[in-house]
VEXKE-714757 format. One record per residue (C-alpha): residue in three letters; x, z, y. Coordinates in nm, 2 decimals, m for minus. Each point is the difference from the previous one (the first is absolute). Example, Ala and Ser with C-alpha at 12.3 -4.5 7.8 and 13.67 -1.06 7.14 Angstrom:
% VEXKE-714757
+------+--------+--------+--------+
! zagu !      X !      Z !      Y !
+------+--------+--------+--------+
!  ALA !   1.23 !   0.78 !  m0.45 !
!  SER !   0.14 !  m0.07 !   0.34 !
+------+--------+--------+--------+
//
This chain:
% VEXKE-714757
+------+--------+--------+--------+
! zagu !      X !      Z !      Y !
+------+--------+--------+--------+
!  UNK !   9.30 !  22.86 !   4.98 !
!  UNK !  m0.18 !   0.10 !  m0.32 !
!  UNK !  m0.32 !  m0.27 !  m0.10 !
!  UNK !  m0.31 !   0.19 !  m0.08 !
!  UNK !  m0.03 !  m0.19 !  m0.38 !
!  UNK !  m0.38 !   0.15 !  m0.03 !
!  UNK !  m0.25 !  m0.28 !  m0.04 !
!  UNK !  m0.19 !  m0.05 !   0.33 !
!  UNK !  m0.41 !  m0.07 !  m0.05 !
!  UNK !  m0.08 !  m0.33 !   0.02 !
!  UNK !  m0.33 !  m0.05 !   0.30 !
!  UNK !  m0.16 !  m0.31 !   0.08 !
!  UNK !   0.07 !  m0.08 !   0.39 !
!  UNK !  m0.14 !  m0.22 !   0.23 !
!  UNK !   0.09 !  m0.35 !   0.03 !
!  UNK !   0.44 !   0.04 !   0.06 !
!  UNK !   0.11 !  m0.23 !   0.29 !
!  UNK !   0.28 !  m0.23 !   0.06 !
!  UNK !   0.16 !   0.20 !   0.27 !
!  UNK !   0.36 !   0.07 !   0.00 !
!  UNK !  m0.04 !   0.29 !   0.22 !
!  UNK !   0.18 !   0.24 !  m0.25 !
!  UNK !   0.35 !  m0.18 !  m0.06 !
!  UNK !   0.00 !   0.17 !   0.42 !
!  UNK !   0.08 !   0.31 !  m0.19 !
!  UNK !   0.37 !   0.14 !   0.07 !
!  UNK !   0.08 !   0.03 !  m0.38 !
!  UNK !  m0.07 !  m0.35 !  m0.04 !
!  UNK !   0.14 !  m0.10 !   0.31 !
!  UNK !   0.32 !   0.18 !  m0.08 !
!  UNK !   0.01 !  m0.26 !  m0.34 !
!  UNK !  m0.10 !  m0.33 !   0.19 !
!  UNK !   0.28 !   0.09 !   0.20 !
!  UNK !   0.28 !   0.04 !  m0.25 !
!  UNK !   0.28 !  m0.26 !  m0.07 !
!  UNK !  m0.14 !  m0.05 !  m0.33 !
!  UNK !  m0.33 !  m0.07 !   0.07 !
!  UNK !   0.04 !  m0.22 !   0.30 !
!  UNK !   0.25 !  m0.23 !  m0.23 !
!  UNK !  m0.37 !  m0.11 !  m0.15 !
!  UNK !  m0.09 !  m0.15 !   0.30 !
!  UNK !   0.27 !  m0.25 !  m0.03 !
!  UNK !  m0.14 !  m0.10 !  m0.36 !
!  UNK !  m0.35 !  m0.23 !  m0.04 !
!  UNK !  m0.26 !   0.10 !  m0.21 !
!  UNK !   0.00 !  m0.31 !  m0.17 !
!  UNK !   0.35 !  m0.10 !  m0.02 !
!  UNK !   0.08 !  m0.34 !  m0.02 !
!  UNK !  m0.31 !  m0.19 !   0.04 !
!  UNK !  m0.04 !   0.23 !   0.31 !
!  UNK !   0.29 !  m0.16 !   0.20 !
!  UNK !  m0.13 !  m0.33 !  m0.06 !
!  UNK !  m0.16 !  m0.20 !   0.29 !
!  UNK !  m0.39 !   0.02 !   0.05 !
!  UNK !  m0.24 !  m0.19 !   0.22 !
!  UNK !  m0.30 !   0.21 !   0.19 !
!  UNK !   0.08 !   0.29 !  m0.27 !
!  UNK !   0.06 !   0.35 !   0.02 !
!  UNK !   0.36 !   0.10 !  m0.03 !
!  UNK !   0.16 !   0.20 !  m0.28 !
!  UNK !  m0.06 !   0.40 !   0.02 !
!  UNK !   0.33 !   0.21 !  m0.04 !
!  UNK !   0.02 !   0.23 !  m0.26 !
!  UNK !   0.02 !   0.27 !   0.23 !
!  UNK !  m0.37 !  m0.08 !   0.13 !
!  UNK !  m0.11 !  m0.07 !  m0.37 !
!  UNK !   0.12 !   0.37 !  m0.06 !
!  UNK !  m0.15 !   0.16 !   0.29 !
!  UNK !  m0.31 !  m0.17 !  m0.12 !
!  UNK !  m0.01 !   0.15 !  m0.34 !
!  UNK !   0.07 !   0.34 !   0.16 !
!  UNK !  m0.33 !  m0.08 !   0.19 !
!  UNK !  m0.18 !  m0.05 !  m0.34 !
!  UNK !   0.16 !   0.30 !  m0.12 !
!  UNK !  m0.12 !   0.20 !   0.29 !
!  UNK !  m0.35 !  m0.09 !  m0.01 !
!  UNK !  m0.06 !   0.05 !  m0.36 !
!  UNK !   0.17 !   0.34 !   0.04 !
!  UNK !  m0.23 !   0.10 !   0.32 !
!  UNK !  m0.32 !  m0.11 !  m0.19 !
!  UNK !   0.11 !   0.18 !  m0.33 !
!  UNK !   0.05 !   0.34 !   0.22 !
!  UNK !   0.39 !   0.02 !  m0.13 !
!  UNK !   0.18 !   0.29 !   0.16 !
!  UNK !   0.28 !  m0.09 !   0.33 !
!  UNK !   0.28 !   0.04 !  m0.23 !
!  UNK !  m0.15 !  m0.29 !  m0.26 !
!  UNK !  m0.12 !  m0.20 !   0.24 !
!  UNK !   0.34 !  m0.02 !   0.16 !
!  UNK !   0.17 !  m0.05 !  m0.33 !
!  UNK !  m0.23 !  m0.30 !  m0.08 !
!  UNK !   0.05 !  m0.17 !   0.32 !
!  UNK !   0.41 !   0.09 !   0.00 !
!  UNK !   0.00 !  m0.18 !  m0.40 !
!  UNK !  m0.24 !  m0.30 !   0.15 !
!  UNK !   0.28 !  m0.05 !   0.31 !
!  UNK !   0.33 !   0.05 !  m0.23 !
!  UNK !  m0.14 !  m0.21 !  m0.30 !
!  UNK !   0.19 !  m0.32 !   0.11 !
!  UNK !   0.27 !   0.17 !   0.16 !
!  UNK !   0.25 !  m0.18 !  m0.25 !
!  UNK !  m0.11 !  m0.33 !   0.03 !
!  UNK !   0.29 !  m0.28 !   0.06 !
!  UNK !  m0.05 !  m0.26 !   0.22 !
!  UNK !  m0.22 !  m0.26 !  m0.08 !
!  UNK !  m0.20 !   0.28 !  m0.21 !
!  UNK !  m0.05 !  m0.18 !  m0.35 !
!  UNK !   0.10 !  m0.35 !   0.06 !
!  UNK !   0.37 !   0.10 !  m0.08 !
!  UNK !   0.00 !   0.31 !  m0.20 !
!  UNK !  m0.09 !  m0.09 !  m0.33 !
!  UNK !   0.35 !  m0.18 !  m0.02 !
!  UNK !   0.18 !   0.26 !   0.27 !
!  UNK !  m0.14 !   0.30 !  m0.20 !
!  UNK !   0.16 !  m0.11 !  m0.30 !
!  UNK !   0.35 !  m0.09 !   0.17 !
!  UNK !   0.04 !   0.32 !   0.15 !
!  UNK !  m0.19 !   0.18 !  m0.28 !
!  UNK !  m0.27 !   0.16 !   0.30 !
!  UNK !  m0.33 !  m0.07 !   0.04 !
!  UNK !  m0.21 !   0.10 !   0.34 !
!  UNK !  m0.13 !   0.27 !  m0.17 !
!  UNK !   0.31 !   0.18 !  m0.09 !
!  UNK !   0.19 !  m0.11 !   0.30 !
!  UNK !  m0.30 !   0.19 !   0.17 !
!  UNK !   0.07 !   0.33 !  m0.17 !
!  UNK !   0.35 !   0.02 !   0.09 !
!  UNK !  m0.09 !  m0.10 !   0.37 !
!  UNK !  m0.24 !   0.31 !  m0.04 !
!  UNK !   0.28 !   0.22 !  m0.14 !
!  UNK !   0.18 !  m0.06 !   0.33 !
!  UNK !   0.31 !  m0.23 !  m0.23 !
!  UNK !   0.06 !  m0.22 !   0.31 !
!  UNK !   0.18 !   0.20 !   0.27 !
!  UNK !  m0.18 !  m0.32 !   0.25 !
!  UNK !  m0.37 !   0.10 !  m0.07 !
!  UNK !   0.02 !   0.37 !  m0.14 !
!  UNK !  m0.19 !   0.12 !   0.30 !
!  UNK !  m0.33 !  m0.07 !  m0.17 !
!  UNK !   0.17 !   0.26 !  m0.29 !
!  UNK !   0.05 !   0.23 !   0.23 !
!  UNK !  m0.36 !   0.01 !   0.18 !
!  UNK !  m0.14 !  m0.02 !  m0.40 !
!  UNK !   0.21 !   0.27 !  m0.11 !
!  UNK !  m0.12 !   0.26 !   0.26 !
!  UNK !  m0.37 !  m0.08 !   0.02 !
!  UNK !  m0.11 !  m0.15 !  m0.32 !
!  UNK !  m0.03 !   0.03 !  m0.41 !
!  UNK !   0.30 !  m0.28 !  m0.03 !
!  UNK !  m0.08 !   0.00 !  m0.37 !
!  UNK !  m0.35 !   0.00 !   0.01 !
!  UNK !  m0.01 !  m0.29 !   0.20 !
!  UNK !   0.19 !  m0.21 !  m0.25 !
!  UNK !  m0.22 !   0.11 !  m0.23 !
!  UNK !  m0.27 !  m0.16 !   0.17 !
!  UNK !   0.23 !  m0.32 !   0.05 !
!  UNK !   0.09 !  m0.05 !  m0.38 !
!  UNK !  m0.39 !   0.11 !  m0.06 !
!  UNK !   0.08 !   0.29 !  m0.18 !
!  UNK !  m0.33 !   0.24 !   0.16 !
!  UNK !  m0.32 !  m0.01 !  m0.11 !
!  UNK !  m0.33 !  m0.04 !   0.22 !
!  UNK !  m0.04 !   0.35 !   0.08 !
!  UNK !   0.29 !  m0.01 !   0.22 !
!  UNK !  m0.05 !  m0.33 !   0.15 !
!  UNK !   0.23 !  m0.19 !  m0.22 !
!  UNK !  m0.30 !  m0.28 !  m0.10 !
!  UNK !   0.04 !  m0.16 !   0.32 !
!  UNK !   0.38 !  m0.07 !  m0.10 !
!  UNK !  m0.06 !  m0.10 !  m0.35 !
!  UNK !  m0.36 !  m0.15 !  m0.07 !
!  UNK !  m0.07 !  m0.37 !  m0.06 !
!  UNK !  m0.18 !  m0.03 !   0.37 !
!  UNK !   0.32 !   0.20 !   0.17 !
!  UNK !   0.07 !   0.02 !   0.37 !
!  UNK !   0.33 !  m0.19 !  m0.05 !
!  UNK !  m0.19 !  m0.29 !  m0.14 !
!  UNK !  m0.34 !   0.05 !   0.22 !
!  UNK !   0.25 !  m0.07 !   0.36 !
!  UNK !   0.17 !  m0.26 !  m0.19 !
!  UNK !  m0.25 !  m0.23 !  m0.12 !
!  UNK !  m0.18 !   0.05 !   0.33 !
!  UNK !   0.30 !  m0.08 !   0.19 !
!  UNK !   0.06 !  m0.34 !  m0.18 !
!  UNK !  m0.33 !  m0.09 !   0.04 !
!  UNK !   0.04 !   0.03 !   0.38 !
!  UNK !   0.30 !  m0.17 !  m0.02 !
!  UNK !  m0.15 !  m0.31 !  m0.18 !
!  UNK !  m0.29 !   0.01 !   0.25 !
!  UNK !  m0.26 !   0.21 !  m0.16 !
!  UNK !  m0.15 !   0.34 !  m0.03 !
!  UNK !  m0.06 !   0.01 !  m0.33 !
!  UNK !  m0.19 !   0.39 !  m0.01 !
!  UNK !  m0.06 !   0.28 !   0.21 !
!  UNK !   0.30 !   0.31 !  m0.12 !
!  UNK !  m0.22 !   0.24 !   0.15 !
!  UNK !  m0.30 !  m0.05 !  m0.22 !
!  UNK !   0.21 !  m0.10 !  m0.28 !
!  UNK !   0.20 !   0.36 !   0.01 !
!  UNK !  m0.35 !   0.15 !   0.03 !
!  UNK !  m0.11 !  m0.14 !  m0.35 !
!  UNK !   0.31 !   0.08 !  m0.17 !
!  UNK !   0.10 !   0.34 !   0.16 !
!  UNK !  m0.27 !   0.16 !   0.20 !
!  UNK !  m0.35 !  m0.06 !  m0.18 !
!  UNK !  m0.12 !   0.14 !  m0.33 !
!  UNK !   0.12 !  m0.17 !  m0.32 !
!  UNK !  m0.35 !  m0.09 !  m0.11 !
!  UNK !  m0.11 !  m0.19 !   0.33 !
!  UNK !   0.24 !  m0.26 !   0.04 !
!  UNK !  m0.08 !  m0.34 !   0.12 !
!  UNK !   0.16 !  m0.22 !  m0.23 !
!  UNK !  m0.01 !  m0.30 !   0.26 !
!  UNK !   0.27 !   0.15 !   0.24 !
!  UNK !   0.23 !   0.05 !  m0.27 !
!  UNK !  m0.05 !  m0.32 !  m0.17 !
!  UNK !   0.05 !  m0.15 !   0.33 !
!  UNK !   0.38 !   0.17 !   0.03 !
!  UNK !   0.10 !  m0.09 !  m0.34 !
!  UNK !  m0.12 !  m0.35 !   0.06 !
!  UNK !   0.21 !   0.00 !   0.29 !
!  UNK !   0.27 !   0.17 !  m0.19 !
!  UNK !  m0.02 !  m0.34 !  m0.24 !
!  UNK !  m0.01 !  m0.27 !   0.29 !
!  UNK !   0.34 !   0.14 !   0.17 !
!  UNK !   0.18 !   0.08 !  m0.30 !
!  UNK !  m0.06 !  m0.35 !  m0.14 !
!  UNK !  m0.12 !  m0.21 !   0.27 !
!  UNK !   0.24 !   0.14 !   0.27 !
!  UNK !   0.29 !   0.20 !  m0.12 !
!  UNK !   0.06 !  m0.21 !  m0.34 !
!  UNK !  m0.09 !  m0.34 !   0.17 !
!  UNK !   0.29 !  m0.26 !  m0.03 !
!  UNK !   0.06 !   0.05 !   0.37 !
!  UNK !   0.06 !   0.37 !  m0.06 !
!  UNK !   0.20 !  m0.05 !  m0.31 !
!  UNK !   0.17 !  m0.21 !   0.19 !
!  UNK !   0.10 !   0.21 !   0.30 !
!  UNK !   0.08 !   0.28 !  m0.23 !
!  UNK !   0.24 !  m0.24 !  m0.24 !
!  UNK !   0.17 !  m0.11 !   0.36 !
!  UNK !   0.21 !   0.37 !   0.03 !
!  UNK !   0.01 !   0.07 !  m0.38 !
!  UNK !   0.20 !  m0.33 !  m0.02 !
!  UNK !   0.20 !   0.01 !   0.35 !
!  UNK !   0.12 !   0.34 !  m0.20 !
!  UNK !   0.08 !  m0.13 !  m0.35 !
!  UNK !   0.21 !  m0.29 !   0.15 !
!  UNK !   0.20 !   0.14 !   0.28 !
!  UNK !   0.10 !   0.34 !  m0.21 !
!  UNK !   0.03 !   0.11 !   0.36 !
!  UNK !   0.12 !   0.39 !   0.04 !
!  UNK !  m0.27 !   0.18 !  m0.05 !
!  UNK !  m0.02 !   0.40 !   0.02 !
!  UNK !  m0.25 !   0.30 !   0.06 !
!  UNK !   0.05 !  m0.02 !   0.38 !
!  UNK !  m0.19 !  m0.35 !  m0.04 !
!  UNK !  m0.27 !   0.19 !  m0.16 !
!  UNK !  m0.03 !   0.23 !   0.27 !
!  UNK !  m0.01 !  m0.25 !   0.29 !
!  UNK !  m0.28 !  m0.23 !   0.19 !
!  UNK !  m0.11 !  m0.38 !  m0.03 !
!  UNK !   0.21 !   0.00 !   0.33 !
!  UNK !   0.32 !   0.06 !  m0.12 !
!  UNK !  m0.07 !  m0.24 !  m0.30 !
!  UNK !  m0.07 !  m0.27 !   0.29 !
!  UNK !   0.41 !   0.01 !   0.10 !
!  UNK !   0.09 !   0.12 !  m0.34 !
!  UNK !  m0.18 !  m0.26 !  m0.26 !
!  UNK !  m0.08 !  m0.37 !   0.13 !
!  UNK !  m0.29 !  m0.04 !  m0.25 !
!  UNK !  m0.20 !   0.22 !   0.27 !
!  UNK !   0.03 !  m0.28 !   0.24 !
!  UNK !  m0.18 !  m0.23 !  m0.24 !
!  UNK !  m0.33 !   0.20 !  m0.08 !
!  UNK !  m0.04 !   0.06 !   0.39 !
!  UNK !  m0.03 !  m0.41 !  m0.01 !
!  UNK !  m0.23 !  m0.03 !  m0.31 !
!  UNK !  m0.38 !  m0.07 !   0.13 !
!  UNK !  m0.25 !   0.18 !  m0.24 !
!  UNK !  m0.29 !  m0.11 !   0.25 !
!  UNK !  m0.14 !  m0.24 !  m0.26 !
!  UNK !   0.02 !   0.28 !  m0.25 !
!  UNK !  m0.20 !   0.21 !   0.24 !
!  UNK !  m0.27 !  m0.25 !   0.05 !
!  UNK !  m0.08 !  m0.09 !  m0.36 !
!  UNK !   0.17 !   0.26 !  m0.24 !
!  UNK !   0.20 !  m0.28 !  m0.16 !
!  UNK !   0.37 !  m0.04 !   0.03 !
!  UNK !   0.20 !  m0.34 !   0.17 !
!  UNK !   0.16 !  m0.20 !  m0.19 !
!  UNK !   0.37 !   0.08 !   0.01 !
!  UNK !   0.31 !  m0.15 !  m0.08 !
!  UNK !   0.15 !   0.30 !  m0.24 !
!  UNK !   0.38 !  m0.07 !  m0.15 !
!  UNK !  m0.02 !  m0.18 !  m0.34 !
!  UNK !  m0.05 !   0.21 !  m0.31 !
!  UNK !   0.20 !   0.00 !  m0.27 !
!  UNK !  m0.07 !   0.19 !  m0.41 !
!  UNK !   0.23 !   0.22 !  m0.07 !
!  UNK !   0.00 !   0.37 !  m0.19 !
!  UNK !  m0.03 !   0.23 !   0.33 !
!  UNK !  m0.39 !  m0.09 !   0.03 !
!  UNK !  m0.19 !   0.07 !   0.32 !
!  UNK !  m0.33 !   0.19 !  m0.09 !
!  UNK !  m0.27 !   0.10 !   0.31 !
!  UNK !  m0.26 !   0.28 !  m0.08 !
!  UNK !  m0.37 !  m0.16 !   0.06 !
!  UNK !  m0.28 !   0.28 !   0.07 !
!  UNK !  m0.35 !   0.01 !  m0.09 !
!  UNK !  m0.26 !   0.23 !   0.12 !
!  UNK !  m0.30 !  m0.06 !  m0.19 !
!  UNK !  m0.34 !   0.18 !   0.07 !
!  UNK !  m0.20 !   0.10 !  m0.29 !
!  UNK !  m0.38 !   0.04 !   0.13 !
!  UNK !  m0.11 !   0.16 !  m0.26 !
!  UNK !   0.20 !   0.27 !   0.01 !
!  UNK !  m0.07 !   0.37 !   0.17 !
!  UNK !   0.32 !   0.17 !  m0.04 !
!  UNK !   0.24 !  m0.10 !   0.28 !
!  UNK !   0.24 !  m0.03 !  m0.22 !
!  UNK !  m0.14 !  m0.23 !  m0.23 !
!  UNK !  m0.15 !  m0.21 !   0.26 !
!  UNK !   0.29 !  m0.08 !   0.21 !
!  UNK !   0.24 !  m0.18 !  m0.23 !
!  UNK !   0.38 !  m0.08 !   0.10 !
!  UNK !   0.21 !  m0.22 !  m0.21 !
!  UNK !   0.32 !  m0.16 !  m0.07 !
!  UNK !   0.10 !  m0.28 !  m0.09 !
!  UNK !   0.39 !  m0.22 !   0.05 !
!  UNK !   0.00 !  m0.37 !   0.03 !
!  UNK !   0.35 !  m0.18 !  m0.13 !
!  UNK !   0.20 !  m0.16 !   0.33 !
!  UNK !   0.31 !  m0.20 !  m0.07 !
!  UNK !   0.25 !   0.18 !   0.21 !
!  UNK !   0.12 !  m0.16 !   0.30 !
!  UNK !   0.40 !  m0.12 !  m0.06 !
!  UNK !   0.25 !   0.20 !   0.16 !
!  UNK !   0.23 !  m0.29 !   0.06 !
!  UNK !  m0.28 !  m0.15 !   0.30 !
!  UNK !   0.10 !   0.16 !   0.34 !
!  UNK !  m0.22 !   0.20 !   0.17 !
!  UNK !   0.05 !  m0.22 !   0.27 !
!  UNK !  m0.18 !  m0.28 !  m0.17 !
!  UNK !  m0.34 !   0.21 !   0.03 !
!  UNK !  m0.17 !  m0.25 !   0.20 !
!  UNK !  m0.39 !  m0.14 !   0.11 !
!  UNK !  m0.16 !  m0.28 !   0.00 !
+------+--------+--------+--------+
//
C-alpha cells in the first residue's frame, strides 16, 4: 500500500481526548495481536527499578501499554491536524512499533548488552520489522501488505519532517518522552502534568500563542525524574545490580535472550530474583535513595562513568528551542571489581 507523501493542512481542533477508542481498529488490532508485539508486554516500562517492591504505589506499566499510549498521542494530534487515514494510520503504526526492540529490563541492561552483542534496541527493532526472526515475523507480514514499511522507519529514526507528522517522533517535547515522564511520575506517586493539554501546546495550537507555563511544567518534570528518580543512587543502584550479575558470570548469552521477556530471565538469570526483593518504597516517599550496602570499590583503568542530565529552562527565551535546554554531563564512578560475586549484592 502506497503512502500518500503530500503534506496534509494543519487545522486547529477542539480539545483531543484521552480515549483509546481507536487502537479498536482492525489494523491495529491485527498488530497488538502479533507475536512481536505482545513479547512487549512481558517487558516493564521502566526496567529495573520497575520490578522492585513498592508500598501503596502504582505498579510498573509494560512497554506494550507505554506504546499503545504513544499511539494515543499520535492519534490525537493527527485527528486535530486533519491528516489524511493513511497518515494517521502510519503515525499511530510508528507510535506502537517504536519500542518493539526493546530487551528486557528496557535500559537498565542494554547499555552493557548492546555493546556485547553489538545491537542496540533500536536496531534489533528494525530487523524484527524486516521480519529476521522466523518467531515474530507475523508483524512483517501484516506491515508488508498494508503499510509504507519504509516510511515508518523513517519516522522511527526521525528522518520526516513536520509536514508529514514526523515532529511528533523527533521534537524535544516528543510523544515517546511525553508517556514516559508521565508514566514515572505515576509510578513515583504523582501526576506531574496533564498530556492532553501539554500535546495541545506543542502540536495542536498556533506557534505564537503558547503558554509557556505547561511546557515549563513538563521540562521541569523532565529534570526531577531524570535526576531525582531515574539517576538517584537507588536507581543507579538497581540498574548496576544486572550490569554486574552479567560482567561476573560471563553466562551464555545470545540474540534469543534479546528477544525474550522478564519472565524467562526470572528461571534464566538469579539476579531477577533479587530486584523483586529490593523495597524502593522509601525512594517513593521522599525521592531520595536508601542507604545500601554496594560491593567495595576498587581504582583501576576500566572506569565506570554514569551520564547526568540537565534540563534547564531559560525564561527569557521565546524560541522553543532556545528556551528548553537539555544537557550532558558524566560524573567519574570507580568501577565496581569483578572479582566480588554477584551474590554478595546485599541490604542493610
Amino acid at each position: 500500500m502506497k503512502l500518500d507523501r503530500s503534506p496534509a493542512s494543519i487545522k486547529i481542533d477542539k480539545q483531543i481526548s484521552s480515549d483509546l477508542y481507536f487502537i479498536k481498529d482492525d489494523v491495529y488490532q491485527s498488530i497488538i495481536k502479533t507475536n512481536a508485539f505482545k513479547r512487549l508486554e512481558g517487558i516493564t516500562f521502566l526496567g529495573a527499578i520497575g520490578l522492585t517492591e513498592k508500598v501503596g504505589k502504582k505498579k510498573d506499566i509494560s512497554r506494550a501499554e507505554h506504546s499503545i499510549n504513544v499511539a494515543s498521542l499520535a492519534n490525537k494530534i493527527s485527528k486535530a491536524r486533519n491528516y489524511d487515514q493513511e497518515l494517521t494510520k502510519h503515525l499511530c503504526v510508528a507510535g506502537l512499533l517504536h519500542d518493539i526492540g526493546h530487551f528486557p529490563l528496557s535500559h537498565s541492561v542494554e547499555g552493557y548488552l548492546s555493546k556485547k552483542l553489538s545491537v542496540d534496541h533500536h536496531a534489533l527493532g528494525n530487523l524484527i520489522i524486516d521480519g529476521e526472526f522466523n518467531h515474530l515475523n507475523d508483524l512483517h507480514k501484516i506491515l508488508k501488505h498494508n503499510f509504507d514499511i519504509s516510511f515508518i522507519k523513517s519516522l522511527l529514526d526521525k528522518e520526516v519532517g513536520k509536514d508529514l507528522g514526523g515532529d511528533i517522533f523527533s521534537s524535544q517535547f516528543n510523544i515517546d518522552t511525553i508517556d514516559g515522564i508521565y508514566q514515572s511520575g505515576l509510578f513515583v506517586g504523582h501526576k506531574l502534568f496533564n498530556k492532553d493539554d501539554l500535546i495541545n501546546e506543542v502540536f495542536i495550537k498556533n506557534c505564537n500563542d503558547i503558554n509557556y507555563e505547561i511546557l515549563d511544567k513538563f521540562w521541569d518534570s523532565k529534570n526531577f525524574i531524570y535526576n531525582q528518580f531515574i539517576h538517584s543512587s537507588f536507581g543507579l543502584f538497581v540498574d548496576t545490580i544486572g550490569e554486574l550479575f552479567f560482567k561476573k558470570n560471563k553466562c551464555h548469552l545470545d540474540m534469543n535472550d534479546l528477544l525474550s521477556v522478564e519472565k524467562s530471565w526470572n528461571k534464566k538469570f538469579f539476579f531477577m530474583k533479587l530486584l523483586k526483593n529490593l523495597d524502593c518504597s522509601s525512594l517513593l516517599s521522599n525521592y531520595e535513595g536508601r542507604n545500601f550496602y554496594l560491593p567495595k570499590e576498587v581504582n583501576d583503568n576500566d572506569e565506570r562513568f554514569y551520564k547526568k542530565r540537565k534540563y534547564i529552562i531559560k525564561k527569557d527565551e521565546t524560541c522553543l528551542f532556545n528556551r528548553y535546554v537539555y544537557l550532558k554531563n558524566t560524573e567519574k564512578f570507580n568501577n565496581f571489581s569483578d572479582k566480588i560475586p554477584t551474590e554478595n549484592l546485599c541490604l542493610f
